[in-house]
C-alpha positions as CSV (number, residue, x, y, z in Angstrom):
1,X,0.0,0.0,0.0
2,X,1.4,3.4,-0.7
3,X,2.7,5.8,1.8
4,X,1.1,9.3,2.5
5,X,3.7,10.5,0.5
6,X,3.4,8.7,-2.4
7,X,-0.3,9.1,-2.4
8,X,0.7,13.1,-2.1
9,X,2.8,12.8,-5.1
10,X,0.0,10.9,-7.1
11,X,-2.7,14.2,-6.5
12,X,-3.5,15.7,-9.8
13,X,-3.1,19.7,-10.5
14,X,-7.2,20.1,-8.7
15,X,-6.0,18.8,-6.0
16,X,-7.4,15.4,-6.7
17,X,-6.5,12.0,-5.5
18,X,-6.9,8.8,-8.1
19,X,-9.1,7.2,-5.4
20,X,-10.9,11.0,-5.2
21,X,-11.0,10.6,-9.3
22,X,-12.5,7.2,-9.3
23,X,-14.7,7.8,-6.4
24,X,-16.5,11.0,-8.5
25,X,-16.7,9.2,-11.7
26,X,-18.2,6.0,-9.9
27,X,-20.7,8.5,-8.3
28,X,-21.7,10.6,-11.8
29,X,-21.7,7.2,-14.1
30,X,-24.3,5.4,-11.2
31,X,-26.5,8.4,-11.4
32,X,-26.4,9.0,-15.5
33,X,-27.5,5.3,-15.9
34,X,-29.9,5.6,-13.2
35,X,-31.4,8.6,-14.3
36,X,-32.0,7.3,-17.5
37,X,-33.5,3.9,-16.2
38,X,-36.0,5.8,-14.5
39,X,-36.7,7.0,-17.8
40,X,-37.5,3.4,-19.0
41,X,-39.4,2.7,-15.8
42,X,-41.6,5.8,-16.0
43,X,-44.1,4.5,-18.0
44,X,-44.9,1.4,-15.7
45,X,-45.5,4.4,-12.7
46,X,-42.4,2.5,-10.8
47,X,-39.0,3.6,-10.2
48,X,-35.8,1.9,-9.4
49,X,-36.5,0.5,-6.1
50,X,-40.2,-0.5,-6.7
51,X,-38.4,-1.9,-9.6
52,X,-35.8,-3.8,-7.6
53,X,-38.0,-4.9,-5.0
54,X,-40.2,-6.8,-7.6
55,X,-37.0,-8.2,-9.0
56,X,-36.1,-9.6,-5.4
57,X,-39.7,-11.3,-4.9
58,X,-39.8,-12.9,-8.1
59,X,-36.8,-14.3,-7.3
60,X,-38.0,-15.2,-3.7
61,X,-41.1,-17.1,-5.1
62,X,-42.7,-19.2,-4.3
63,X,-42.0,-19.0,-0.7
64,X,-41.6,-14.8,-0.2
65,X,-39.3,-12.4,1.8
66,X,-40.2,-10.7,5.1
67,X,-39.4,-6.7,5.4
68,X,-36.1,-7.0,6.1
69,X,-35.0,-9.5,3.8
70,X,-36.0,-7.5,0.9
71,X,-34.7,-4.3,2.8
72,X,-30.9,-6.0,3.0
73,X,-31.1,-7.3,-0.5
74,X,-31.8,-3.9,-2.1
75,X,-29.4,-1.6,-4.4
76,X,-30.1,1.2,-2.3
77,X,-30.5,1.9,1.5
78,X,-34.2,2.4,2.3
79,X,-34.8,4.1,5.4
80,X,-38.7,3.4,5.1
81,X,-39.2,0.0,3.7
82,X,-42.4,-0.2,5.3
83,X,-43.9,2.9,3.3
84,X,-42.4,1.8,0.1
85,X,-44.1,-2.0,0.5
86,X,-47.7,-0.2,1.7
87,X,-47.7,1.9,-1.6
88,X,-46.7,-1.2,-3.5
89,X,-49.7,-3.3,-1.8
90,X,-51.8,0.0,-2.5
91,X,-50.7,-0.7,-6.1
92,X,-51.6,-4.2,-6.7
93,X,-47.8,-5.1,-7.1
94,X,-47.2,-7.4,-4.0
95,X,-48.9,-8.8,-1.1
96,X,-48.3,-9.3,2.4
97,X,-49.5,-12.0,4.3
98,X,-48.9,-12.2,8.4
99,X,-48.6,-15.7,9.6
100,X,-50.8,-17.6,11.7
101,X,-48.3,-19.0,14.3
102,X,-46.3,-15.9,14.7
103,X,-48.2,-12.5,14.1
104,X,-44.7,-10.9,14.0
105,X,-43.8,-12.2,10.9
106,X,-45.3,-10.8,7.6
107,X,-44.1,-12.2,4.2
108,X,-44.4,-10.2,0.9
109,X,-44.8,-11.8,-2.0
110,X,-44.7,-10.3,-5.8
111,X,-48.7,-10.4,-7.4
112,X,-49.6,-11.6,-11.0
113,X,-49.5,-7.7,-11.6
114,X,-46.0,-6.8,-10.3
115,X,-45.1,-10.2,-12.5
116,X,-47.1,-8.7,-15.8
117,X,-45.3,-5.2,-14.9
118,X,-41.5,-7.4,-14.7
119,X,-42.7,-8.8,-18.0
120,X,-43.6,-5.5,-19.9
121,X,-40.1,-3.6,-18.5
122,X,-38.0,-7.1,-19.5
123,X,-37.0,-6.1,-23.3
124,X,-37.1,-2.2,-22.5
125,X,-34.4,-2.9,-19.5
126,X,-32.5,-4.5,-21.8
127,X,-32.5,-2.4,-24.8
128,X,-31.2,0.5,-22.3
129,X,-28.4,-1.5,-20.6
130,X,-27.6,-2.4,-24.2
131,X,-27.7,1.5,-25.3
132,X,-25.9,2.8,-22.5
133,X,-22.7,-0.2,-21.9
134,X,-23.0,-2.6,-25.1
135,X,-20.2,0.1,-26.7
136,X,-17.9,-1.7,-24.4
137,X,-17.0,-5.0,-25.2
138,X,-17.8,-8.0,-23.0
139,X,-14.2,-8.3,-21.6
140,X,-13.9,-4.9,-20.5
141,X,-17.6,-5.5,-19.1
142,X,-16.7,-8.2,-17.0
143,X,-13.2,-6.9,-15.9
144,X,-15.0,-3.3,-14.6
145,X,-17.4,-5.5,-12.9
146,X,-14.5,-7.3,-11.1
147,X,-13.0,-3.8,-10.5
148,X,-16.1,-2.4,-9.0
149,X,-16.7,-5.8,-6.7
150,X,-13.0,-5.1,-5.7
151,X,-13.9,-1.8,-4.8
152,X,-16.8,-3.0,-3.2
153,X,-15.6,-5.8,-0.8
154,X,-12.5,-3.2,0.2
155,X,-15.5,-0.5,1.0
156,X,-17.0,-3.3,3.5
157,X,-13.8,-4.2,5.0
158,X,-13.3,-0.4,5.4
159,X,-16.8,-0.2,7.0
160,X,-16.2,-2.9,9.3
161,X,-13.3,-1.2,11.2
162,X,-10.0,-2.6,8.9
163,X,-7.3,-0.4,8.8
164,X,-7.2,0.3,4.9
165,X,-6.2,4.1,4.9
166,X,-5.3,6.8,7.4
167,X,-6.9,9.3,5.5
168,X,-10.9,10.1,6.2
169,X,-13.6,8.9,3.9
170,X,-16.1,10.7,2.3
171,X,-19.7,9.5,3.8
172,X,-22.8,9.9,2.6
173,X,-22.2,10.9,-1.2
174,X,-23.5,7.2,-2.6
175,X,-24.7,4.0,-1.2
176,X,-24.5,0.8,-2.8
């Protein structure tokens, strides 16, 4: 790992860091490509974490998720999970069923609508992934995902309390 010197050497002329480089353009490529899903979502009246919550219960059927298994398997943080599944029931796109033996316990489950709404935004996904990476060929697709999961796991282990840097960390600029 480099010294605090060598990092010092390695700012650019803005005063910039390469982790401070990759950091910002990590932040302003996640929001362009989310911004313009949302455009593709639009239509269905969902956005991306309606979107990614019915793409976690259809992969949870037939048996469901409770609150916080959808809540940990999200993209995003969502601070109000509950609200987000209520206006989702509201909608017709999932349903929550409490159990008999344990009233504590309510599983979600994606409806036949939420399914139908997965269906209509399947080819429309994938046309705008398509758009917006397929200029990069596969190998440099699946190498930047191994970067970014590098990335990633150090971010955890930085979380978690391991000594990866003396210098401070930015917080609350991105979640992922």
């Amino acid at each position: 790992m480099p010294d605090r010197t060598e990092r010092a050497q390695a700012v650019d002329p803005r005063g910039h860091s390469p982790e401070q480089e990759a950091f910002l353009a990590i932040v302003r490529t996640a929001a362009q490509l989310t911004d313009q899903i949302e455009q593709v979502l639009r239509p269905e009246g969902i956005g991306t974490a309606q979107y990614n919550v019915l793409r976690i219960l259809r992969g949870s059927e037939p048996g469901g998720l409770c609150r916080n298994q959808v809540r940990d398997r999200m993209l995003t943080r969502m601070p109000d999970m509950t609200r987000l599944l209520d206006r989702m029931e509201h909608a017709g796109l999932v349903a929550r069923t409490r159990s008999t033996d344990d009233r504590r316990v309510v599983t979600t489950r994606i409806t036949s609508a939420g399914l139908a709404v997965l269906d209509r935004l399947h080819d429309a996904v994938l046309d705008e992934h398509r758009r917006r990476l397929g200029h990069v060929g596969s190998g440099d697709l699946r190498m930047l995902s191994d970067l970014l999961e590098q990335v990633r796991r150090g971010a955890g282990e930085a979380a978690a309390g391991s000594p990866t840097t003396s210098e401070p960390t930015i917080r609350g600029t991105a979640s992922g």
